[in-house]
Structure formats: C-alpha cells, structure tokens
N, C-alpha and C positions, 0 to 999 in steps of 0.2 A: 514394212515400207513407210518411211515417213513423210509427213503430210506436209500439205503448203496450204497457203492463202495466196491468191492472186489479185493484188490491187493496183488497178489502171486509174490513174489520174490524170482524164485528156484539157488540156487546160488552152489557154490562151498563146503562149506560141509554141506547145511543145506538148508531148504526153511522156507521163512518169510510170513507171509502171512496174511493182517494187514483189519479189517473191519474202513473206513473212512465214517463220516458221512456230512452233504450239510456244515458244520461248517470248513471242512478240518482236523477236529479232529480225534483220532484215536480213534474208540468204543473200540475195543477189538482186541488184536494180538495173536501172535504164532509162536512158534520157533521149527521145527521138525528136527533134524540134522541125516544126512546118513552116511553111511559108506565111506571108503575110501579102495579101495584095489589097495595096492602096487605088483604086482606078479615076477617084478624084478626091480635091481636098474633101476631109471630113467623111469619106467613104473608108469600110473598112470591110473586108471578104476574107475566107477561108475553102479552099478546097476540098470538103467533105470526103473523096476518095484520096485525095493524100492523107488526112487525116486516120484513117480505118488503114491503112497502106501503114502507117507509122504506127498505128498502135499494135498489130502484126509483127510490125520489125520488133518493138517492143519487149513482147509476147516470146518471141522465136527467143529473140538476144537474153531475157534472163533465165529460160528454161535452157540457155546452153551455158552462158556463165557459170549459174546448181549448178551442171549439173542432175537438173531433174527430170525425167521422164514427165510428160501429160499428164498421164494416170493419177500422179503424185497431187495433183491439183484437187485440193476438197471444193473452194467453193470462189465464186468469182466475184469482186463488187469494182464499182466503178463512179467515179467522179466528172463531174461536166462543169462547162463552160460557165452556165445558164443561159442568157438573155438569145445566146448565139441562137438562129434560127434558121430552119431550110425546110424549099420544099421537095419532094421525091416523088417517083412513080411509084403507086401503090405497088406494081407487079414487080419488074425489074430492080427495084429499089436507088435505080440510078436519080442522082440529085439531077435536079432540072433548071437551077441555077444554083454559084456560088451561094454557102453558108455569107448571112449576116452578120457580123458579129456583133458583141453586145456594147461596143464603142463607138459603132457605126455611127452617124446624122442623118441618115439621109431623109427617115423619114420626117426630121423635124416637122414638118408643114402639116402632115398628116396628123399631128399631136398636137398643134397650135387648134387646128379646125377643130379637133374633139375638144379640145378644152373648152373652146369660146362656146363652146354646142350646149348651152342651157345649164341644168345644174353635173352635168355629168364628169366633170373633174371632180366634185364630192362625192359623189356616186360611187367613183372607181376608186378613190381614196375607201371609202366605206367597206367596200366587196371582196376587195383587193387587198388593201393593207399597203395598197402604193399607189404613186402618182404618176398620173399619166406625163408620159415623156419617152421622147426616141431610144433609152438605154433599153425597155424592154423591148419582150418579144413582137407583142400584138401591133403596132407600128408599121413595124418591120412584115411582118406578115402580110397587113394591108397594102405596103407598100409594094411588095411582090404581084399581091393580087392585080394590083394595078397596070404596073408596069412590066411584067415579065412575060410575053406571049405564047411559051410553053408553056408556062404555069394557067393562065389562062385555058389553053386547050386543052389539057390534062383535068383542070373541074369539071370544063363542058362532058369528058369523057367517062367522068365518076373515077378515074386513077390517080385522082391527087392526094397525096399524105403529107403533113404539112406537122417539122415536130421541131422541138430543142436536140442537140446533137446526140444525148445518150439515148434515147429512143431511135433513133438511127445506125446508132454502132450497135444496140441491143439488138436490132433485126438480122444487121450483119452477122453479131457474134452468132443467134440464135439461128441461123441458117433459114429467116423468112419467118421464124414460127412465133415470135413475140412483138409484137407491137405496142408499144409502155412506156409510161414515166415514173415517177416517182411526184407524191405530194409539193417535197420541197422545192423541184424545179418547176411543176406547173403552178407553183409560188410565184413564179419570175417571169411569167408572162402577160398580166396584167388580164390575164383570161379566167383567171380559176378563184370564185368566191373563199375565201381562204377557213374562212369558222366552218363553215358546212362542208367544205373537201369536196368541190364538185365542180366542171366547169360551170361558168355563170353563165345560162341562157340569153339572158337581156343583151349581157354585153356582145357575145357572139351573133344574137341576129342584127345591132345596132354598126355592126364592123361586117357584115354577111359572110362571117365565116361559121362553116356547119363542123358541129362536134364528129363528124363523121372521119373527117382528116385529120382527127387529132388523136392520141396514142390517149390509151385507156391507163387511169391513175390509180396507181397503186403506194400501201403506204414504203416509207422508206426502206424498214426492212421487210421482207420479205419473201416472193417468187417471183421475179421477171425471169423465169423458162431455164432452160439451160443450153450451152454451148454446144454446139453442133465439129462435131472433130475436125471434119471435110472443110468448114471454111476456118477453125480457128486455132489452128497451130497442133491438131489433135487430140486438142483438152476436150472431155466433156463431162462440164461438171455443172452446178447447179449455179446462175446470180441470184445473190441474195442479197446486193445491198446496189443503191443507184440512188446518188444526191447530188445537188450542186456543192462544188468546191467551197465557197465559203462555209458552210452547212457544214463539209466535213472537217474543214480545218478549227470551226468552235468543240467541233467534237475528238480532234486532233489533240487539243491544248485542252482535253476534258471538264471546260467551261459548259456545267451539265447543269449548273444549280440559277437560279435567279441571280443576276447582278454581276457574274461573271464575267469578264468582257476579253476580246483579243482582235489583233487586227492584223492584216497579210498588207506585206507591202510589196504588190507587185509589179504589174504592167501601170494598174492604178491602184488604191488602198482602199481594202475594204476592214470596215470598221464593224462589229458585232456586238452587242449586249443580250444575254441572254435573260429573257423576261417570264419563263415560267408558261404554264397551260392557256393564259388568258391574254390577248394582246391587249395593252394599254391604251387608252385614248389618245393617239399624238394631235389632233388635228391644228392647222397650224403653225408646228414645229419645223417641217421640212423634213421629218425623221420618215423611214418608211416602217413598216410592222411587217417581219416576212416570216413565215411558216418553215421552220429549220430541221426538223423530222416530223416521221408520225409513226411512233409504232404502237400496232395493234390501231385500236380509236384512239390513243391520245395525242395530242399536236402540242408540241414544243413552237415557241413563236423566240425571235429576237429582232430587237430594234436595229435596224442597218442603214447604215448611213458609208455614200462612195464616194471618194477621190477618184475622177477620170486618168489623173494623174502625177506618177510616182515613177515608178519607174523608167515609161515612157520617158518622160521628161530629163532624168537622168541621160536614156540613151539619146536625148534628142541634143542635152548639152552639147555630146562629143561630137555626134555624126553631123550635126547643122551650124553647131556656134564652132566648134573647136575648142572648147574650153579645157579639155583633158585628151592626153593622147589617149588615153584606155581608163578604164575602170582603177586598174592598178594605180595609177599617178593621181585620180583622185580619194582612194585609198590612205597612199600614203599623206597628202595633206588634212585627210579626215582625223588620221592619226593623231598629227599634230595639232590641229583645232580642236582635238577632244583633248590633249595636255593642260592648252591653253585656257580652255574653262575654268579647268580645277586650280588657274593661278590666278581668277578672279577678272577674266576679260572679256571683255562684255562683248555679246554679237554682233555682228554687222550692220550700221545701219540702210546699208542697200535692203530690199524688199524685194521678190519674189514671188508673185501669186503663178501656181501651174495651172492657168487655166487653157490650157491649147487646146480642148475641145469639148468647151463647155464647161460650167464650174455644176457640181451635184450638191449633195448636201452639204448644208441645208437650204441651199439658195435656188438652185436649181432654174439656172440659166443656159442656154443652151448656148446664147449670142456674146456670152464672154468669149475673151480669150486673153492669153497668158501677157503679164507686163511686169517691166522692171521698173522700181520707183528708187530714185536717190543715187543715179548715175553721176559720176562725176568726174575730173579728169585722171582722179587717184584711183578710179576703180580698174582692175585688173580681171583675170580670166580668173584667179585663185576665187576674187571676192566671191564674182556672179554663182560659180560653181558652190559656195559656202551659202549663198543666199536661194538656190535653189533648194538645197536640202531643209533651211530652215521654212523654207516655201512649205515644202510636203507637211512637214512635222506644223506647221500652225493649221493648217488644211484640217490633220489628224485631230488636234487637237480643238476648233471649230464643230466636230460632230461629238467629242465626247462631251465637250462643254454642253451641247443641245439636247445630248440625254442625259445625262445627269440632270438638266433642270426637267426635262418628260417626266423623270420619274419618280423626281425629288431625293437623290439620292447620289451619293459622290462615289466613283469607283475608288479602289482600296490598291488594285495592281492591275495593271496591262499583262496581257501574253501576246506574244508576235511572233511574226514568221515571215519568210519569204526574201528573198532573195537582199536587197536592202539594209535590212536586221545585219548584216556583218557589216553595214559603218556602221563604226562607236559615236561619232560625231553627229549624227543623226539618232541615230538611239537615246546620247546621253540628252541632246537638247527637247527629245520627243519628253523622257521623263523631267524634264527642269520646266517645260511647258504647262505639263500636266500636273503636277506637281506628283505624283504615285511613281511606285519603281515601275523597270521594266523588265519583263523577265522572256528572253531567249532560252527556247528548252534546246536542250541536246540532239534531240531527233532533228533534221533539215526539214525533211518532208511532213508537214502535218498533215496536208490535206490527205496523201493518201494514206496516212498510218490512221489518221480518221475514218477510212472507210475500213484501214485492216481491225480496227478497233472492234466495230460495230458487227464484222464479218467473223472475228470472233468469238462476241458474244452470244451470238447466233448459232455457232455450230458449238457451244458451250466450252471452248477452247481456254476464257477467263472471265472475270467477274470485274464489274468497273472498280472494285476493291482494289483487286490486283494491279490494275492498269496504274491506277494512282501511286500506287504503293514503290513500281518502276518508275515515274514520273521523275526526270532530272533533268535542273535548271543547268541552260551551257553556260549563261552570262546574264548576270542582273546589276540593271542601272537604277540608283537611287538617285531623288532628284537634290540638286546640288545649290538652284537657284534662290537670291533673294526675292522673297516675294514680292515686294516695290519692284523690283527689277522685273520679273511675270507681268506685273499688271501693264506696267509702263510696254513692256513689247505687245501684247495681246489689245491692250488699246489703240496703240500704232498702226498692228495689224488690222484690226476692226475699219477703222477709217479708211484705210487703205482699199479694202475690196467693197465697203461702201462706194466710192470713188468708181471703182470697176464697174458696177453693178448700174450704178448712174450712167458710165459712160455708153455702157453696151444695149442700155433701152432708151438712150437717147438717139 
C-alpha cells in the first residue's frame, strides 16, 4: 500500500493542503479559502471555526481527488499563519473571540505604551529578536485581555488557552490530546526569549499573561501527538512537523546555508535571509532576528524584514481605485511593460509607496499610510497600476539593501514565491532593482512543499541531497538595469518615503 505525506498550509486567506507522494511529487491538492472580516479600519479578524471547517474540507477534498484511503497517510505537518492569535476555552476548545490577525492595528496604543515604558523596547529587541509593534502576537493578546469579557471570565475561571492558530488546529486535529507549538512560531510572538527557547518570564509577568495559557514548545521537527480519526477525516497518523509559513517557505526554496535569501510575495512580502546557528547583532537596523527552525537543540535564526503590503494593495488597486478590471488585464499590460524594459524605457516617474497600513521594515511606522507622488494630468489608471507594482518591488528591495549592510555582505540570487511572482513586470524590475537574478522554482506552493520537505526527512523518505538535486528553476530574471539608472530611482525613492515618514509623525 502506498504511502502519503499530508501537508496543510493554513495561511492568510486560505489553507492549501497538498497529498505528496516517496517521489516528492504532489498526488493531489486543494485550495479552500476563508473569510476575512474587517469590522473597523485598520482591524483585521479570522473565524477560527471556519478556519478548522476548511482545512477539513481540505483534508476530505484530496484524499478523494488520490484517491487514497486515511490509512494511506504516514505522517502529518502543517504551516501557520503566525502572528494570528486567539483566545479558546481550555475545555470545549471553542474560540471565545474572533482570531487576530497578524495585520491587525488595533492594538497599536498598547505597543506605543510599552515602548515609551523605560528601556524595554531594547529589552524585547534583545529577548526576542524583534521589535515591539502591533504585527505580533503579545499585543494582540493584551489587547484581548483587555477588552474581551469572555476572555476576561474565562482567566478568572482558570479555562483560558490563549495560542497562535496551529496549536489550535493541533488540538482539533489531536482530538483535545495536544496542546503545542513549535520554536519558530513562539518566535512571533514577542513572548519566547529566542537563544534559550523558552518563554521569557519577565516579559509575561510585565504584560500578566501566565505561561499557563500558552501551548508548551516544542522544537520544529518533531512529536505534536497524532491525529485522532473521529475528528479528522479518519487519518491517524503521527504530526511531525509545525512551523510558521515563512520558516517553511525558506525551507521550500532550500535556502538552508548562511546568506541564502527568498521572499513570498503575498497578502504582504516577506523577506528572509538565512543567517546560520547564531543571530547577528542588528540593533538599529529595523531588521528583526527570527528563529526559523530547531531541530533536535540546534536553532537556525534568519534576518526578516515585512512588507504589510503586496498583494493586498494589488487587490485594493482593482476592488477601490478601479484601476484594472481583473488581474488578467493587469497581466496583460505587465506583459507589455516587461517588453518595454528590454527596449531601454525607463520607468515611471509617478511613485507609489504601499503603505495602507503601516509601513514595517525597516521603518516601522504604524501611522503611515500609502501615497502617490507625481500625479499629473497625463497620468492614467495603466500608469498608477505600473507605479504600484514598482511600489512593492522598491519596498522589497529597501529590506535587502538593510541586510546586506547587517551583515556586510551582498546577496548573489533571490528565490520567490507566491502568488505575484507570475508578473514578469514585477519580477523583472525587482531584479533591475536589486541588481541579482530572480529565480521562480517550478513547484507553486513552497511553503507547503517546505513542510513536505522536512516531513520527509523525517520519516527518512530523502535526503536534502536529493531534494536539491530535483530542484528546478520555472523562470529566472537577470537584472537588465544601468546602474546610474538604479541609483538615480532608489534615490528618488529614498526621499520620497523620507517625506512620508515626516509627514506621518508630524
């Protein structure tokens, strides 16, 4: 009888969730996408029971596409959100408000106050390997505490559990018998001292959250329990792997070695460099240091630096400005402004910053937000939309610039993913930006072939040897740019979010 991998990759508006067979091939996938509720600006929620609902549907949908019988199922890993946060009843397991998402604002104020709070924005940079700010969890958690009066009654009662979403789906899948994280997501809560792999005491009694509500960390690979048949599709097999999405998508694009680097261009761009066993000193960079596996006691750390937004902004062109009837129609003019490069014409002088909610690294203002600079009466819906994409791509290009000077050292190549990565017109200007190719693998889904990766190696399935050795490029951009010409935009761009940055703390 032959064997499977089950890789769930529940993400930001949707879980992917792909059957791989001992070949590294993928039998049969599935895409189930969830809702998104906005309930005020700058507020961002997710439904934690639609969420477990869809990755079910998932679940059911490629074990009938194979095909495969449960049984068929060797072993299970899974991908998360990160930052996303909720609180549940220890017993019932039922959420006791909407999941956080890790886009959310709400609790900006709550971030402002710890900051101004003595030296402990150094503090949490030091512990942490990040900086205090609403994208993570602990925030958000506070925030709850505060404001949510079941969650409230539920600590007074000792039933509150309070995690990131795959400790959540793990208790689901486990039918109540695992409650866990993994290293690299209690990376992204601003909670978990990151060299010693432990929560950090201080910080949780100085926020009064008790380690008692929080899922017990384990490293990435290993045992979070196994699958309960009764609530999960009939499988029961062992989890053996549970990481944050970017984490697996550096391990997607087999960026294993020091200085590697890859970036997802999704809802917003996350940006990775992988830095080896020891995180590097950033302090005053605006770079953050996040803990990207651990397996056995070693810890792999990578410099990560976010764009709030990318994609988003994309879809916010169509559905708010009107700038594109569909994706297709901006497509097809991406086509054509990627011709037009290679006939030596120069980009747009309209400008672009995406900062609709909030600008991250390396700047990391919460009170920006997004503007167009060099409007004029010849600009059109083609321009703005040409001038967003070169937005994203200087944004991208903004955080490799601030590692590369971290670490004193120039990347050599990009690897990318995500949804995005199919405009060339974006692709080719991210490489003319950067000055390094870009290279698009063949596989779509990294993030969750990154966890079948690891879930592999694990049940001894292959060897990173072999992984590599199938590794193939779908599409590689060289960069095309004169360099006077780089400097001259990157300068432009510089003053430009100077300007914003001015504007938004004035």
């Amino acid at each position: 009888m032959e064997k499977y991998l089950l890789s769930i990759d529940q993400g930001t508006t949707g879980t992917k969730v792909l059957l791989v067979n001992h070949l590294g091939r993928v039998a049969a996938e599935s895409y189930q996408k969830h809702t998104q509720y906005y309930p005020q600006s700058g507020w961002v929620e997710h439904n934690p029971e639609e969420i477990w609902e869809k990755v079910l549907m998932g679940v059911a949908d490629v074990l009938l596409k194979g095909r495969i019988e449960p049984e068929q199922v060797e072993a299970v890993g899974l991908a998360n959100q990160g930052e996303t946060v909720v609180f549940w009843d220890s017993v019932s397991g039922e959420p006791l408000y909407p999941a956080v998402v890790w886009s959310c604002r709400r609790s900006d104020q709550i971030a402002e106050r710890w900051k101004a709070d003595g030296v402990w924005a150094q503090k949490v940079a030091e512990k942490t390997g990040l900086l205090i700010d609403p994208y993570f969890s602990a925030t958000k958690i506070r925030w709850m505490m505060e404001e949510v009066p079941l969650v409230q009654e539920k600590i007074r009662q000792r039933q509150a559990y309070c995690s990131t979403l795959d400790s959540w789906l793990i208790w689901q899948m486990t039918g109540g018998a695992s409650y866990v994280t993994d290293a690299s997501t209690a990376a992204r809560t601003l909670l978990f001292a990151h060299r010693q792999g432990n929560w950090d005491e201080e910080i949780l009694r100085y926020l009064e959250i008790e380690e008692d509500w929080l899922p017990q960390v384990r490293p990435t690979v290993g045992s979070f329990g196994r699958t309960d048949p009764v609530t999960f599709c009939g499988i029961q097999a062992p989890i053996l792997v549970s990481q944050v999405d970017q984490p697996a998508a550096l391990y997607g694009h087999l960026c294993i070695e020091p200085g590697m680097s890859k970036c997802t261009y999704g809802t917003g761009c996350f940006a990775y460099m992988n830095v080896g066993n020891e995180p590097p000193a950033t302090k005053e960079s605006g770079l953050l240091t996040t803990l990207v596996w651990k397996r056995g006691a070693k810890h792999t750390y990578a410099l990560d630096g976010a764009i709030y937004a990318a994609g988003s902004a994309v879809e916010w062109g169509k559905e708010q400005l009107g700038l594109y009837q569909d994706i297709d129609e901006l497509q097809r003019w991406s086509e054509q402004w990627y011709e037009e490069l290679y006939k030596g014409e120069a980009p747009t002088t309209l400008l672009f910053i995406p900062a609709l909610n909030g600008i991250g690294t390396p700047y990391w203002n919460s009170e920006a937000r997004g503007v167009f600079l060099g409007l004029s009466q010849h600009t059109d819906r083609p321009l703005m939309a040409k001038a967003m994409l070169e937005g994203i791509a200087h944004r991208v290009a903004d955080v490799f610039v601030t590692m590369e000077q971290a670490v004193a050292q120039k990347i050599s190549l990009l690897r990318v993913d995500g949804g995005l990565t199919d405009n060339p017109y974006l692709m080719q200007f991210q490489a003319d930006l950067l000055g390094v190719p870009i290279e698009v693998p063949q596989i779509n889904e990294t993030t969750a072939m990154g966890i079948a990766f690891l879930l592999g190696e694990e049940c001894g399935w292959w060897s990173v040897k072999d992984l590599e050795a199938r590794m193939k490029v779908g599409r590689r951009y060289e960069p095309q740019m004169d360099g006077a010409v780089r400097k001259r935009l990157r300068t432009r761009w510089n003053k430009a979010v100077h300007l914003l940055l001015q504007i938004s703390e004035g």
